[in-house]
C-alpha positions in Angstrom: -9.2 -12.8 9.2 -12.6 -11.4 8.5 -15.4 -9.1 10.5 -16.5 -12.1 12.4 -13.2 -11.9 14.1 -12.5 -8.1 14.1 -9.9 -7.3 16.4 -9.5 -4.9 19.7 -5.9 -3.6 18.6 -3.6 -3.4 15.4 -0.3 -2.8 15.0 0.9 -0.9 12.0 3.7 -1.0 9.4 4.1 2.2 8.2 6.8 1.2 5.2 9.9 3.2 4.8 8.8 4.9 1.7 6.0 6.4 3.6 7.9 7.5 6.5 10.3 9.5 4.0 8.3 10.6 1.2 4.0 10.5 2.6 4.2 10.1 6.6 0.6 11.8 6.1 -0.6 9.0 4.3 1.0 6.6 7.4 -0.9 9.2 9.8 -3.9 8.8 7.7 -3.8 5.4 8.0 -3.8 4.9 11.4 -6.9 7.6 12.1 -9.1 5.7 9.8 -8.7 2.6 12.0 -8.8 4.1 15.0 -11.9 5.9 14.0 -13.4 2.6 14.0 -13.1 2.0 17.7 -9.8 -0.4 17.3 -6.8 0.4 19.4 -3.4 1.2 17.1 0.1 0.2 18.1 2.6 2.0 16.2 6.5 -0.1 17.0 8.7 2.5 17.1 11.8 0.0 16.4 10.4 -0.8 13.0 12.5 0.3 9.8 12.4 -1.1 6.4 11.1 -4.7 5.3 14.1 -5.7 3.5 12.3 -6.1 0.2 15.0 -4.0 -2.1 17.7 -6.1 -0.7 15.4 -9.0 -1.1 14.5 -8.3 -4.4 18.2 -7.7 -5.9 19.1 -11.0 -4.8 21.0 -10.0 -1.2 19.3 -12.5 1.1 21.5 -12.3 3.9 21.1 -8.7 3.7 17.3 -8.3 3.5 17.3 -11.4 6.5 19.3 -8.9 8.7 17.1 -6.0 7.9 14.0 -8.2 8.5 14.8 -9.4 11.5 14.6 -6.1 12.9 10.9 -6.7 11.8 10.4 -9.8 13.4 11.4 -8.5 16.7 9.2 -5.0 16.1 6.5 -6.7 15.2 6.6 -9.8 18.2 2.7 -9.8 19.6 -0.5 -11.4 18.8 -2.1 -8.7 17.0 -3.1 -8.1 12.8 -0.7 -6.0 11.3 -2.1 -3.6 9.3 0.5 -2.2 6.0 -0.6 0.9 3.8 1.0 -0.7 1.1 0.4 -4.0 -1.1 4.0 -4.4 -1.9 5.4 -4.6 1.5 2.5 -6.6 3.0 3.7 -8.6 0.1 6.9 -9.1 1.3 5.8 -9.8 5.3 3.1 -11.9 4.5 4.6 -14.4 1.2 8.4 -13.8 1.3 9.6 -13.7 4.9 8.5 -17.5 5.4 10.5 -18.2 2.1 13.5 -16.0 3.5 13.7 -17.4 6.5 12.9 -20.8 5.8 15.5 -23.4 7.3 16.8 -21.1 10.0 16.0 -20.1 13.8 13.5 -17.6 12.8 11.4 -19.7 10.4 8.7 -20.1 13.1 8.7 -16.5 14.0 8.6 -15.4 10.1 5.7 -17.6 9.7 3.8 -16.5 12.8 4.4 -12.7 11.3 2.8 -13.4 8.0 -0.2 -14.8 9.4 -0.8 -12.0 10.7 -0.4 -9.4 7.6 -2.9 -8.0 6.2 -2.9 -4.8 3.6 -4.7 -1.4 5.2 -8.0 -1.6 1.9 -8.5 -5.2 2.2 -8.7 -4.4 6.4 -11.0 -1.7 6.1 -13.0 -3.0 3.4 -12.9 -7.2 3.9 -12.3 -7.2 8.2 -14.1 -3.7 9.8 -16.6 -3.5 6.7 -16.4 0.4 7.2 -19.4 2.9 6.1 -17.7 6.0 5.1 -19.6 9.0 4.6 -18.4 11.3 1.7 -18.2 15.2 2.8 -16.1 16.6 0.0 -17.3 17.7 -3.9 -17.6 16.0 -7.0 -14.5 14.7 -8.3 -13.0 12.1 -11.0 -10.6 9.6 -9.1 -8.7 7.2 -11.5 -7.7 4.7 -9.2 -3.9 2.6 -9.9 -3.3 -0.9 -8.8 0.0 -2.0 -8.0 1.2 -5.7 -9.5 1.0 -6.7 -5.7 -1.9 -5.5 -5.0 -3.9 -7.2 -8.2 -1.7 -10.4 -8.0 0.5 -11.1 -5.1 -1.8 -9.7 -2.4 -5.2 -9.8 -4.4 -6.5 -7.1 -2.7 -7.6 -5.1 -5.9 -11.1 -5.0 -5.3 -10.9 -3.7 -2.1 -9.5 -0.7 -2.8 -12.1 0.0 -5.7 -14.9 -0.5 -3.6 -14.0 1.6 -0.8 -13.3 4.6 -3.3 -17.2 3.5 -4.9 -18.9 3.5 -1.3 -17.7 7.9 -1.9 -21.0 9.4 -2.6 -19.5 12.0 -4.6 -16.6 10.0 -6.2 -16.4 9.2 -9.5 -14.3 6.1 -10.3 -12.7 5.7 -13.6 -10.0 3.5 -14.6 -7.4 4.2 -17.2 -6.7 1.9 -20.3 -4.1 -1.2 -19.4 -5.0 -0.5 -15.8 -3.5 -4.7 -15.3 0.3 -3.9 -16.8 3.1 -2.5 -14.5 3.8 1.5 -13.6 7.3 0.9 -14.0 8.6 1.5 -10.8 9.4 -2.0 -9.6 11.8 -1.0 -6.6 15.0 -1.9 -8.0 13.8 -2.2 -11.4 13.6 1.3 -11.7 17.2 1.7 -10.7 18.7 -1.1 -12.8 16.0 -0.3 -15.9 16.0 3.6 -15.9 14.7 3.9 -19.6 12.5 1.0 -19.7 11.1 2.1 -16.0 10.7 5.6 -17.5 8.9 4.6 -20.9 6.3 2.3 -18.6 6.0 4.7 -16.3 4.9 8.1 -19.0 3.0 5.0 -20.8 0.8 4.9 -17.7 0.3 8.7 -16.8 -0.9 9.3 -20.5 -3.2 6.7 -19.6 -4.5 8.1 -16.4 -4.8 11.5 -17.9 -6.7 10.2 -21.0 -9.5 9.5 -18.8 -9.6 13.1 -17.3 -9.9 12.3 -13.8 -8.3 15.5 -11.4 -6.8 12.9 -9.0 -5.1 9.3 -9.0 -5.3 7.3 -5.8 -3.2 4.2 -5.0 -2.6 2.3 -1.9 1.4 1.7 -2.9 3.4 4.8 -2.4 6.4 3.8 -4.7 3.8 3.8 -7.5 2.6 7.0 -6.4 6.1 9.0 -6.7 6.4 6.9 -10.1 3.7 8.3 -11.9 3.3 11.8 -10.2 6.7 12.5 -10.8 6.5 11.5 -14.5 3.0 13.2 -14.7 4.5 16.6 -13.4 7.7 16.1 -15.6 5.1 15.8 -18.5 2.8 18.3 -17.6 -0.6 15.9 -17.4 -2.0 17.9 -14.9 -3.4 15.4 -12.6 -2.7 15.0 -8.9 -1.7 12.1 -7.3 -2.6 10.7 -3.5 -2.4 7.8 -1.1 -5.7 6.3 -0.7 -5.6 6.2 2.7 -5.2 10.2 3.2 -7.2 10.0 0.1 -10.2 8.1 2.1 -9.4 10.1 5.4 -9.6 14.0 3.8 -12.8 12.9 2.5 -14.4 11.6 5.2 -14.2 14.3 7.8 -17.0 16.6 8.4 
């Protein structure tokens, strides 16, 4: 998918850790796109994408949970995810899930049709956004799927430097894990923990007032253990990130 074939309607996966923890940052996301003339189809029926079931080796679990998703998400259109990790999971691991069974053809048709919300903004609508907010210092985190398993990295770091009045900065070891990992977290509390304050010290180090991401489990990850540490520094999803800044 690129702008030479940008759509007339989106659907959207708004990711179950967005719906409980950042549904702001899932509203944001769809008045971006629609601010760009393309229709958005929210499925109501959608719930999780099975990755933490997935992940901690449950596959007949996460195939139950995802074919709720299959069914949702039936159509013709992109779907659009505010997160790297579970347009991750739609796009490479459902055709690997569901391979051998009924619903291989359907998985396959799905991820073909994924694509993560910076990478669609940036690489498919090729928005202009105007900045209308002050000066401000934005260190900017990259989940692993977003710099490896979606390679969508750049995207978000050039939307955030098309901000007139942003100033991107990014912290030392930007490439290594926040420590969140899903499951990893659970299963690894003290090693998650130790990543995780490893990472904040980094983002604060570089004095920025706010760090962006466009994966909200790394977001609760580091704010938490930047507010537990007393850092200082704020922490927001890029897409109400992108969308606070851009309204008159």
């Amino acid at each position: 998918m690129s702008a030479r074939n940008r759509p007339d309607a989106v659907m959207v996966f708004g990711t179950c850790l967005i719906d409980l923890v950042d549904p702001e940052a899932g509203l944001a996301a769809m008045r971006l796109i629609r601010r760009e003339g393309i229709r958005v189809r929210f499925p109501q029926a959608q719930t999780c994408c099975g990755q933490p079931a997935y992940n901690s080796g449950y596959r007949a679990d996460a195939r139950r949970v995802a074919r709720q998703q299959l069914a949702a998400l039936a159509g013709d259109e992109p779907v659009v995810v505010p997160s790297a990790s579970c347009a991750g999971m739609l796009r490479h691991h459902y055709p690997r899930l569901f391979a051998g069974t009924a619903d291989q053809a359907l998985a396959e048709a799905l991820a073909e049709r994924v694509v993560e919300l910076c990478d669609f903004l940036h690489r498919v609508l090729a928005v202009r956004l105007v900045d209308q907010g002050p000066p401000v210092t934005v260190a900017l985190h990259q989940s692993c799927s977003a710099r490896r398993e979606m390679a969508v990295a750049p995207a978000a770091a050039a939307l955030l430097r098309g901000l007139s009045q942003v100033t991107l900065v990014e912290p030392d070891h930007a490439h290594e894990c926040c420590g969140f990992g899903g499951t990893f977290a659970v299963k690894e509390p003290e090693i998650s923990a130790a990543m995780a304050l490893d990472k904040a010290q980094a983002v604060a180090a570089t004095g920025a007032e706010l760090l962006v991401s466009q994966d909200c489990g790394c977001l609760v990850n580091l704010a938490g253990t930047a507010q537990k540490a007393g850092l200082g520094f704020q922490a927001q999803h890029i897409a109400d990130f992108l969308w606070q800044r851009t309204q008159p």
